[in-house]
Structure formats: C-alpha cells, structure tokens
C-alpha positions in Angstrom: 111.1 158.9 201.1 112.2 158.5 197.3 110.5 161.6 196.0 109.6 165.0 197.4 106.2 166.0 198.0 104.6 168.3 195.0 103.3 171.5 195.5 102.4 173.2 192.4 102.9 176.8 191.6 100.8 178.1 188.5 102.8 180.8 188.0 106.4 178.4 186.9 106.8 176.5 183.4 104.0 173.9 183.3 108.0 171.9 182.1 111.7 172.3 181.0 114.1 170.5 179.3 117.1 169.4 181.3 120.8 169.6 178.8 122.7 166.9 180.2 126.3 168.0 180.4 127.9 165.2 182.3 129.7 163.3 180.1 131.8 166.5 178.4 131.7 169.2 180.9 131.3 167.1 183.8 134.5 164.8 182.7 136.7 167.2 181.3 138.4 168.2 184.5 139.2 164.9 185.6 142.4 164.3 186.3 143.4 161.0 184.8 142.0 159.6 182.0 138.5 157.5 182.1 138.0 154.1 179.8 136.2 154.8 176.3 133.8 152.1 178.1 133.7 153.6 180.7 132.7 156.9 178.7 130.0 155.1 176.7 128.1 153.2 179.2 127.5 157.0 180.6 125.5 158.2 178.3 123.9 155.4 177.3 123.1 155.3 181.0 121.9 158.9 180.7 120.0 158.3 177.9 118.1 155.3 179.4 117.2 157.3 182.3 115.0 160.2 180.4 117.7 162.8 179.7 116.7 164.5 176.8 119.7 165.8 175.4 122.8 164.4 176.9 126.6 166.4 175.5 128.5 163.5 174.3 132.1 165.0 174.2 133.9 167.8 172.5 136.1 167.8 169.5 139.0 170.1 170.9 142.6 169.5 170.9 144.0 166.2 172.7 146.8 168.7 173.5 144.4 171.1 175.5 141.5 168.6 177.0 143.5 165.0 176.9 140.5 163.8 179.0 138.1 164.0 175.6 141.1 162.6 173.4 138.6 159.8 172.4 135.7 162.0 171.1 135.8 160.5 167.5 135.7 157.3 168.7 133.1 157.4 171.1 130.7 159.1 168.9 131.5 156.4 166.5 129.0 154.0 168.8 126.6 156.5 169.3 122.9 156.7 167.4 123.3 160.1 166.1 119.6 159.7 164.5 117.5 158.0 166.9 115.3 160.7 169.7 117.8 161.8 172.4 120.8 164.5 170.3 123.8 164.4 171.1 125.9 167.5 170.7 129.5 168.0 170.8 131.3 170.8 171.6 133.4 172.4 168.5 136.1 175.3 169.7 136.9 176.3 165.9 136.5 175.1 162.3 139.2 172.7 162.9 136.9 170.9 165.5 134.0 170.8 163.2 135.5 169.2 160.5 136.0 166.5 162.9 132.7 166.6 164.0 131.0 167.0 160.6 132.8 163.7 159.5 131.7 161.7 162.5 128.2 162.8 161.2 126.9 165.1 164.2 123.4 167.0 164.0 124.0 169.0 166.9 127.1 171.2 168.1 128.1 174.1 170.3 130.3 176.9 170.6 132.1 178.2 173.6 132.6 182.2 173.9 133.3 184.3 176.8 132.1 187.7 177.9 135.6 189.0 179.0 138.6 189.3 177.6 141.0 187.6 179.8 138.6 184.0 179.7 139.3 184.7 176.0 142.6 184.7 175.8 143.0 181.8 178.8 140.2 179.7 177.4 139.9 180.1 173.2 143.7 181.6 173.0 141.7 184.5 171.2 140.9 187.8 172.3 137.0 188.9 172.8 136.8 190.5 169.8 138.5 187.8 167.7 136.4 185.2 169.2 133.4 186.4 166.8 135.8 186.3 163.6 136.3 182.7 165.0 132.9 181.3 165.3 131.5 183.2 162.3 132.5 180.6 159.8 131.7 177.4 162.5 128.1 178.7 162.2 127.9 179.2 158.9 129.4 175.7 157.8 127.2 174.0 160.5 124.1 175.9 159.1 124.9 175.0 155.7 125.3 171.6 156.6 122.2 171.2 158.8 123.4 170.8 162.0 122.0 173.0 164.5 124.0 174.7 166.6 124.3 176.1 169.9 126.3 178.6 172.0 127.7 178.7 175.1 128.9 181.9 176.7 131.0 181.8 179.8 131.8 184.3 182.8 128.6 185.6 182.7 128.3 187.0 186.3 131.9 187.4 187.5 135.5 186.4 186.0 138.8 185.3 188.5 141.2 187.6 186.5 138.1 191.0 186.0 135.6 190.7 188.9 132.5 191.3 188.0 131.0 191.1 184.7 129.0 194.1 183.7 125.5 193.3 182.7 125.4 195.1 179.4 128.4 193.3 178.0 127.1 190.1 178.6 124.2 190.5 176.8 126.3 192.3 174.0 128.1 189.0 173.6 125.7 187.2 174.0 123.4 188.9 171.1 126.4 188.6 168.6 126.5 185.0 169.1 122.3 184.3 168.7 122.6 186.6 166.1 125.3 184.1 164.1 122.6 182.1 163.8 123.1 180.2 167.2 119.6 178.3 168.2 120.0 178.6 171.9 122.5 180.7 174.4 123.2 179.2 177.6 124.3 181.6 179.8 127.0 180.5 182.1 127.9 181.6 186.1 131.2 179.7 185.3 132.7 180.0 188.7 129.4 180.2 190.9 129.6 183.7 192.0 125.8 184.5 190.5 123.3 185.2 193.1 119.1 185.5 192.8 118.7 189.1 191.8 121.8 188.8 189.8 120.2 186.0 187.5 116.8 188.2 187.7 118.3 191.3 186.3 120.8 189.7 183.4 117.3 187.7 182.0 115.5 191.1 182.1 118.8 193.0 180.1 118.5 190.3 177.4 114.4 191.0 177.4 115.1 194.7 177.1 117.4 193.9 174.2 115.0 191.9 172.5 116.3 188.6 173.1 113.2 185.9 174.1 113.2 184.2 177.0 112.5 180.6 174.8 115.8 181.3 173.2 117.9 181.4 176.5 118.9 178.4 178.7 121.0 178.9 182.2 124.2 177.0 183.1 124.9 177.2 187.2 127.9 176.3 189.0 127.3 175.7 193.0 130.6 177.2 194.2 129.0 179.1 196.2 125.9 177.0 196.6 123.7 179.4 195.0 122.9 176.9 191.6 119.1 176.1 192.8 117.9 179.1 194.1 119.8 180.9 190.7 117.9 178.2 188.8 114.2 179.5 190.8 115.0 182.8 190.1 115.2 181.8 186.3 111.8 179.5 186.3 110.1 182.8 187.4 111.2 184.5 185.1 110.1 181.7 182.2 113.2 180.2 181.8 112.9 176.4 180.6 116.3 175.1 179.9 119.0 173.9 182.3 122.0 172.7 181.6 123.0 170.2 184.2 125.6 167.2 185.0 125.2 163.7 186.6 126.6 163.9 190.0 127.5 167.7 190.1 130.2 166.6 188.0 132.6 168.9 186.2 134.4 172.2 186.3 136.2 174.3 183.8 140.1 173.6 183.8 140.8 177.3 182.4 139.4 178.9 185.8 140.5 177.0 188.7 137.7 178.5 191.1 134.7 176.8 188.9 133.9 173.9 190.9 131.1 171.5 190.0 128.6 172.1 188.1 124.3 172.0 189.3 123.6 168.4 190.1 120.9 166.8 187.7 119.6 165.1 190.4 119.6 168.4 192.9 117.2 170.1 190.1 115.5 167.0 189.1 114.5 166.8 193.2 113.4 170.5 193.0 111.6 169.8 189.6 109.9 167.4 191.3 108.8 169.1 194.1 107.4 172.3 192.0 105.9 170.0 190.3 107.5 171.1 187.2 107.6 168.3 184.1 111.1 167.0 182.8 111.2 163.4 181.9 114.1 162.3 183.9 113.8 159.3 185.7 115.1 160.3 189.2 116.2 157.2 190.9 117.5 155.8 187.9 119.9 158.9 187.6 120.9 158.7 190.6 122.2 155.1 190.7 124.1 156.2 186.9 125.4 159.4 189.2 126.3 156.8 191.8 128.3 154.2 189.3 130.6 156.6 187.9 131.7 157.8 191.2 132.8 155.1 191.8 134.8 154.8 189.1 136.5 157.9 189.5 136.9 156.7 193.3 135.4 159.4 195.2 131.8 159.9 196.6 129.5 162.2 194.3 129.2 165.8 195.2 125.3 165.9 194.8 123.0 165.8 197.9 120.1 163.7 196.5 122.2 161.0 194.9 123.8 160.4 198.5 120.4 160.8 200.1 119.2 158.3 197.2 122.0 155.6 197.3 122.6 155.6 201.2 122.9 152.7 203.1 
C-alpha cells in the first residue's frame, strides 16, 4: 500500500502549504561537511517533487555553521525567479548583505523567546535581539524581499524549562510587527504537547495575531510532532515547516533532535485528505538518496515503509 486511505474531515483546511526546511535546517547539524553537489541536487530534487517553498541555506558565519560555508555558491545555481522561493536564513545585517548580492527574494530571521537561547544561539541577549533584526527588516523591505521570522524555544528551553505562554507571543508580536510576513513558531527541542500547541495559537488569537499569519515548526523528540501538527490544523493552521527525512536539529541545543518528517505529514495530509502538492513517493526516494549519502538510514517512518525491500 503506497498511499493511506482518505477520510475527509470538513471541519480541517480544505489545504496547507508544506516550508521545506531540509536542505538548511535539516543539514546544518551534520557533522562533516556534504558536497556543494551533493547540496544542489537536494533541492532541485525537492523542488521536482511538489515542495512549494524549499530553504536553500543560510548566510551565517562559516565560523559558527561550517556545514552552510557554501551558501553563496549554491544559491549562485539556483532560479531565484522561477515558481518555487527559496529563502535563506539571514542572522544579522552582515548576512543580508550577502544575501541581497546573491539576489534573494525571500529571507528569514531567527529569534528566541528566552534569554539564555539568545545569548547561546544569536550571541545577543533577548532584548537586543530586536535592536538586531530591526534594521534586517527594514533593508529587506526596502529592497523587496519578503521576509520571514522564525522564533525558537517556544514551548520549553534546556537551560529555563518551560516557556511561559505570554512571552512567547510577546516575542513573537514584536517580530510580525517589524514587518515580518509569517512567524513560525518553533517547539525547538520537542517538548510541546496537544493542548500545549492549542493554548499558545489561542494566546496569539487573543492578542490579535491571525491565524493565516502563523505557521508551526515541530521537533519529534518526544514524538509528539504529528499529533502537535493536528492540534494546529484544528485550530486553522496551514503552514508547516518540515524536512526531507526528519532531517536536522539545532546545534545550539543539544536535545533538539530531528525535525517533523515531510513525508510523516505528507502521509497524514494524505490521509485527512488535506491538499499540499507534494508528490509523496517521489519525496521519499529524495529522503531516501541523501541518506545514504550521509551513511545512515533516515529517521522517518514512511520513507522506510516507502523504500523497503
């Protein structure tokens, strides 16, 4: 059996958009360093198989993310006009110059909602993070490219526990209100659970902040990513950030594992009978290839279901 049977229910999105996050988030972590080729052929492989968006790389420091050293290069061979965008992570003005003379339409920022992710992650503190960001927006705005923001350790942080509710939409506010598009809230080490989910989404409804304008990004520590990503459909969520394979992590807090498998909520998508575009089987052969090349088996369940035998 290659696809799950559908069973519709009226009250989900009729569809959602899938944010590929493979090739940056998902490779970052690794521990050696993987071919420019190699890099390439991923998201073109992405790309071919329905992702609609699909995060190239990210113009930090070589010093800091060695894995992503190449990011100029690789967005050098990449159509940065044709349908599918492809954003690039920007940590600071320095970061967007370089991203603004590769000719970019699309980038994202990366805050956190404590202070101690702040100071590990951005070498900031919380509040300086804003001042930080402030003048990435702007330029970005001013140039046309849209831009996006990611805000991490948004249901529990390794160093502070958990993360109270109220902050996390505080940040997260300050960041839309730059003139971010899209927040993606991140459960960057996988502690999140149903309820959890349920009650942050209504916090940012009581504060004004529309659903349309908030996308979720779910970690499976724990193995709570899909049914964190079900409580979010019901409550009209319709963008997930996702990685081929379940790849990636965040190399600032050792406990984030990999990240929701593509193909895990492209099989649930499915199933709901929720649109998305992705051509499963395809993905999960892509999912499947670059396994391999980083020489171990693929953490999702449906690409080893998929690819078996």
């Amino acid at each position: 059996m290659s696809l799950p049977a559908v069973h519709r229910d009226p009250s989900l999105p009729d569809r959602v958009t899938i944010y590929e996050v493979g090739a940056r988030d998902g490779l970052q972590n690794e521990s050696g360093v993987i071919p420019l080729e190699t890099k390439l052929e991923l998201v073109q492989r992405l790309t071919a198989a329905g992702l609609p968006i699909v995060e190239a790389t990210s113009f930090v420091h070589p010093k800091w993310v060695p894995q992503l050293a190449d990011a100029g290069d690789l967005v050098a061979r990449l159509d940065l006009h044709g349908a599918t965008p492809y954003p690039v992570l920007v940590p600071n003005e320095r970061g967007l110059d370089r991203a603004l003379d590769a000719g970019v339409t699309h980038v994202a920022i990366f805050g956190s909602a404590t202070e101690t992710f702040a100071q590990k992650n951005l070498n900031s503190t919380y509040e300086a993070q804003f001042a930080m960001f402030e003048p990435v927006v702007r330029r970005a705005l001013e140039a046309g490219v849209q831009v996006r923001a990611y805000l991490s350790m948004c249901f529990g942080d390794p160093w502070e526990g958990e993360v109270v509710i109220d902050r996390v939409v505080a940040a997260g506010k300050r960041l839309l209100d730059m003139g971010a598009y899209e927040l993606s809230l991140g459960d960057t080490i996988g502690v999140g659970t149903a309820h959890h989910v349920e009650a942050l989404l209504d916090a940012f409804t009581a504060a004004g902040v529309a659903t349309d304008r908030l996308a979720m990004h779910f970690h499976d520590t724990y193995g709570q990513a899909l049914t964190n990503t079900y409580a979010a459909l019901r409550k009209g969520v319709t963008t997930f950030d996702a990685s081929a394979g379940g790849l990636g992590g965040c190399p600032y807090a050792k406990s984030a594992t990999g990240n929701l498998a593509t193909e895990d909520l492209v099989w649930m998508l499915d199933g709901l009978g929720i649109a998305h575009g992705v051509d499963l089987p395809a993905l999960a052969q892509t999912s499947a290839w670059i396994a391999q090349h980083l020489g171990r088996p693929s953490p999702s369940a449906v690409v080893r279901a998929l690819t078996a035998g």
